[in-house]
C-alpha positions as CSV (number, residue, x, y, z in Angstrom):
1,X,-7.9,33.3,-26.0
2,X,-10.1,30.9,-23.8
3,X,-8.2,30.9,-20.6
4,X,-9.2,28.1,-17.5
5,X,-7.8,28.3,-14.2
6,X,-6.7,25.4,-13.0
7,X,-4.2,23.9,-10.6
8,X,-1.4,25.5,-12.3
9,X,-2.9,29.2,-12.6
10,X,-4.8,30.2,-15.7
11,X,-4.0,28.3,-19.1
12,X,-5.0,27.8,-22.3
13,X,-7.6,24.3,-22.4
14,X,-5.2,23.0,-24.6
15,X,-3.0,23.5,-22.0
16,X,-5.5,21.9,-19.0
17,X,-6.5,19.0,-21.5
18,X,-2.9,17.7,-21.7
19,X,-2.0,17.8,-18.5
20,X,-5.5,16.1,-17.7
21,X,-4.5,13.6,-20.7
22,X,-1.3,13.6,-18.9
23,X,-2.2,12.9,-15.2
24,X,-4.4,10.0,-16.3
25,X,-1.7,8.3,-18.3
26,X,0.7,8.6,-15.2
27,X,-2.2,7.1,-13.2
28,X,-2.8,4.0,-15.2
29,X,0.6,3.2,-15.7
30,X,0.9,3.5,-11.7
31,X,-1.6,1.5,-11.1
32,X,-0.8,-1.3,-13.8
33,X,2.8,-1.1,-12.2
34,X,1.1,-1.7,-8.8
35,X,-1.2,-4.8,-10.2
36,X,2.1,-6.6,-12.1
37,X,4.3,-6.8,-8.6
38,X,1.5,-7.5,-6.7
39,X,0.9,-10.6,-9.4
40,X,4.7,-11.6,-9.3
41,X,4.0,-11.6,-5.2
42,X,1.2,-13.7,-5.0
43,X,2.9,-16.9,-6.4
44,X,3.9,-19.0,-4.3
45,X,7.4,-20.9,-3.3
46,X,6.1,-24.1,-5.4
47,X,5.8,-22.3,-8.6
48,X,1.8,-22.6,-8.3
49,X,0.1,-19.1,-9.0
50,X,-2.0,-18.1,-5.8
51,X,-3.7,-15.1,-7.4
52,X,-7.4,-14.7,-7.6
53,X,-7.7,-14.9,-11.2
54,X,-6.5,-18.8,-11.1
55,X,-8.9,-19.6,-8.6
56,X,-12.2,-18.5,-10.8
């Protein structure tokens, strides 16, 4: 068996690809999180949407 160490010790790279599948999952949905409540904060009090995207 093809063991790889990695942060965890050594694994299987079955093992290393899903938790690298994993990790950038996590990271994307973090960071689309992160996008959507900064969206909802950039609107201002009048309703009118103040985000960068209207403006182009």
């Amino acid at each position: 068996m093809d063991m790889i160490h990695s942060k965890f010790g050594y694994e299987p790279r079955a093992f290393v690809n899903a938790d690298a599948r994993l990790e950038k999952w996590l990271k994307q949905e973090k960071t689309k999180e992160k996008n959507e409540s900064s969206k909802k904060q950039s609107t201002s009090k009048d309703g009118q949407d103040r985000s960068i995207d209207s403006l182009i």
